[in-house]
C-alpha positions in Angstrom: -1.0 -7.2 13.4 1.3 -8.1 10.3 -0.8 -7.5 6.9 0.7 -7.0 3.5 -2.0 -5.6 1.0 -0.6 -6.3 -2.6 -1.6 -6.9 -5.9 -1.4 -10.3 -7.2 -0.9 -9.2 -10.8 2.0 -7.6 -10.0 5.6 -8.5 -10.7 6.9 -6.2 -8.4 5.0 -7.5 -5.4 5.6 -10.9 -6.1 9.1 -10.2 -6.0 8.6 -8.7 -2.4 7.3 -11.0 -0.9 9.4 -13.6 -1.9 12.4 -11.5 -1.0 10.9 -10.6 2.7 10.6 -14.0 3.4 7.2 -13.3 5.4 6.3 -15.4 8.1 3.2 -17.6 8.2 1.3 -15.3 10.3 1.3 -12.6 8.0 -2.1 -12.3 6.2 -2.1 -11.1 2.8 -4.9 -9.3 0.8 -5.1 -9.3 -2.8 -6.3 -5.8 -2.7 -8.0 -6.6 -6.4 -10.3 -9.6 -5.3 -10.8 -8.3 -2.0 -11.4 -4.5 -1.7 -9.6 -2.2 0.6 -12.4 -1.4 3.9 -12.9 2.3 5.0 -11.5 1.2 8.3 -8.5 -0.9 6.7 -7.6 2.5 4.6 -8.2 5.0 8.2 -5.9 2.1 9.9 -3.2 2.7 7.3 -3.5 6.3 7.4 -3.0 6.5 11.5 0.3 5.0 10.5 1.4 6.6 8.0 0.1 10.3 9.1 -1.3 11.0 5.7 -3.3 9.6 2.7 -1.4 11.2 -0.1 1.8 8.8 1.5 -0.6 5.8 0.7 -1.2 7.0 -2.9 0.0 5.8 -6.2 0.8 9.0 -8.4 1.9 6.2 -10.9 -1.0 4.4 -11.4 -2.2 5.0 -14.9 -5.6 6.3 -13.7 -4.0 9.0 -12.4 -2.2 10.1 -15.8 -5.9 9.3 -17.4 -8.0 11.4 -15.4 -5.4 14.4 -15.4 -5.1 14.1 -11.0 -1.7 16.2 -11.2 -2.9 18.9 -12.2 -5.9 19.3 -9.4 -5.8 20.8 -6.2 -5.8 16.7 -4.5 -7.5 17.0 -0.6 -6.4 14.6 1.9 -10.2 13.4 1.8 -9.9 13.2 -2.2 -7.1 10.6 -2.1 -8.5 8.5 0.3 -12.0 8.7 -1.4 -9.3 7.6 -4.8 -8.3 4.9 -3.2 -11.3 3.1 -2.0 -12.6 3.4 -5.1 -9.8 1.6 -7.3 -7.2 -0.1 -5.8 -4.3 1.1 -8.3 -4.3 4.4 -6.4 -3.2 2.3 -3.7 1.3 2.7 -3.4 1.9 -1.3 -3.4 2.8 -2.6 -1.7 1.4 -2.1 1.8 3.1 -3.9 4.7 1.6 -3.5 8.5 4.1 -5.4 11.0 2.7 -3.9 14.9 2.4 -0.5 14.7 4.8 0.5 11.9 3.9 1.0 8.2 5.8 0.3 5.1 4.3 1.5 1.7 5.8 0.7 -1.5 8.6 -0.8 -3.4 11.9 1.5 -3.2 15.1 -0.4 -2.0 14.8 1.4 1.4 11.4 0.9 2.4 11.8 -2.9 2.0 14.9 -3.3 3.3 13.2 -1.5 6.4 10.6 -3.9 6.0 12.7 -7.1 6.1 14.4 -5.7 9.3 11.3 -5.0 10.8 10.3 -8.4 10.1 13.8 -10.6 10.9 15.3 -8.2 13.3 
């Protein structure tokens, strides 16, 4: 499977995606007109060993509701996420069986590897 669940809104995705050059059968999700599932979110945590790694601690709901200072669960950020897709780290690229969440220099650099070879 080769997925990339982004944000349409956002600059920083858009500049991704044009710089990973995806190929046509990569499906993307606009994770704000079409909701993350409960089974996309388990798929994404089976690859990335852990919810909190899927989870935005910039996303200004985060700062608003005063998350950094509670005692977070594994169950609570995936419960987070499902219920607003900021919490999602964007963005989210699937290519096979490897994972690639969020915008640092590294992780799409890995990414466009992945993808190009």
């Amino acid at each position: 499977m080769k997925k990339l669940y982004h944000l349409s809104t956002c600059d920083t995705c858009k500049r991704i995606i044009n710089e990973l050059e995806l190929p046509s059968e990569v499906v993307l999700q606009d994770i704000k007109t079409e909701a993350i599932t409960n089974e996309q979110i388990q798929e994404m945590h089976q690859l990335a060993g852990s919810y909190e790694a899927l989870f935005s601690k910039r996303a200004r709901l985060y700062k608003e509701r005063d998350l950094k200072n509670q005692n977070l669960t594994e169950e609570d950020y995936k419960n987070l996420i499902l219920e607003h897709y900021t919490f999602l780290k964007r963005p989210v690229f699937i290519h096979d069986q490897q994972i690639f969440v969020g915008n640092s220099k590294k992780v799409v650099a890995e990414a466009k590897e992945a993808i190009h070879g």
